[in-house]
C-alpha positions in Angstrom: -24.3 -110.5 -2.3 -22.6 -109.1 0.3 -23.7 -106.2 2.7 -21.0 -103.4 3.1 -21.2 -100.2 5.4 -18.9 -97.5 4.7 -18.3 -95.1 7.1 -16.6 -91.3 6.7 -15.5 -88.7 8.5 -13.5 -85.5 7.3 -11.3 -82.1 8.3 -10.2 -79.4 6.5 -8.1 -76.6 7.3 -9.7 -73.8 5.8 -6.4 -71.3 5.1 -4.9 -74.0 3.4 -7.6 -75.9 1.8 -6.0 -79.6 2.7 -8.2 -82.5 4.3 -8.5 -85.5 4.8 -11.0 -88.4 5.1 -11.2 -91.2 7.3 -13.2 -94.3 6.2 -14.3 -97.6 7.5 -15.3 -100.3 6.0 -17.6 -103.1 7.0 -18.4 -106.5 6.0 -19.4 -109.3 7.7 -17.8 -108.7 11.2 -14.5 -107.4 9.6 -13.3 -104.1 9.5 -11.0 -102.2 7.6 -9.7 -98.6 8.0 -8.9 -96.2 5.0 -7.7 -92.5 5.4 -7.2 -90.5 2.2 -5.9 -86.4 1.4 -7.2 -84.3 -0.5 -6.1 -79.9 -1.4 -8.6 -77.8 -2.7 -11.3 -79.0 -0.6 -13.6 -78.5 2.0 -14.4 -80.8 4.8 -17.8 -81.8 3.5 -15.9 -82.7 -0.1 -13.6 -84.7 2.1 -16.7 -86.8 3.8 -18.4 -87.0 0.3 -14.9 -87.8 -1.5 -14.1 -90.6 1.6 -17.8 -92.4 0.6 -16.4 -92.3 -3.1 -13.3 -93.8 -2.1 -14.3 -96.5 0.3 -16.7 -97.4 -2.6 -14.3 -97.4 -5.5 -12.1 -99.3 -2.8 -13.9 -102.7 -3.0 -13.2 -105.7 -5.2 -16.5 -107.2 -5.9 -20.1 -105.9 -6.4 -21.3 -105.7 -3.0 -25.1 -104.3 -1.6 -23.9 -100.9 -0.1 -24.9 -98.7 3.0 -23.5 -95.2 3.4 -23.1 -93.4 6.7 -21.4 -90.3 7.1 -20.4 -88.0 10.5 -23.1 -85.3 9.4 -25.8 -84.8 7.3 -24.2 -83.4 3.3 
């Protein structure tokens, strides 16, 4: 099986509740970026969201590693 990191990042701009998360994904030398928006949020929903996403985002079962820009 194969191994996949995902990687995520988030903002949030706290008047207006809007974020966003940016996600990386790799597997096997290749990368692929991802950014996804989300309202009503916070910026640690948009890292936690962004690891949900990059996850939901591949194909195949794959052995999963999770990293995210800070500690949730």
């Amino acid at each position: 099986m194969k191994m996949v990191k995902i990687y995520s990042t988030g903002s949030c701009d706290a008047a207006t509740r809007e974020g966003s998360a940016e996600v990386v994904l790799e597997c096997e030398g290749k990368i692929k970026y991802l950014t996804f928006s989300y309202s009503n949020t916070t910026a640690n929903r948009c890292i936690l969201q962004g690891l949900i996403d990059g996850v939901n985002y591949l194909k195949k079962p794959c052995n999963v590693e999770l990293i995210s820009s800070c500690e949730l």
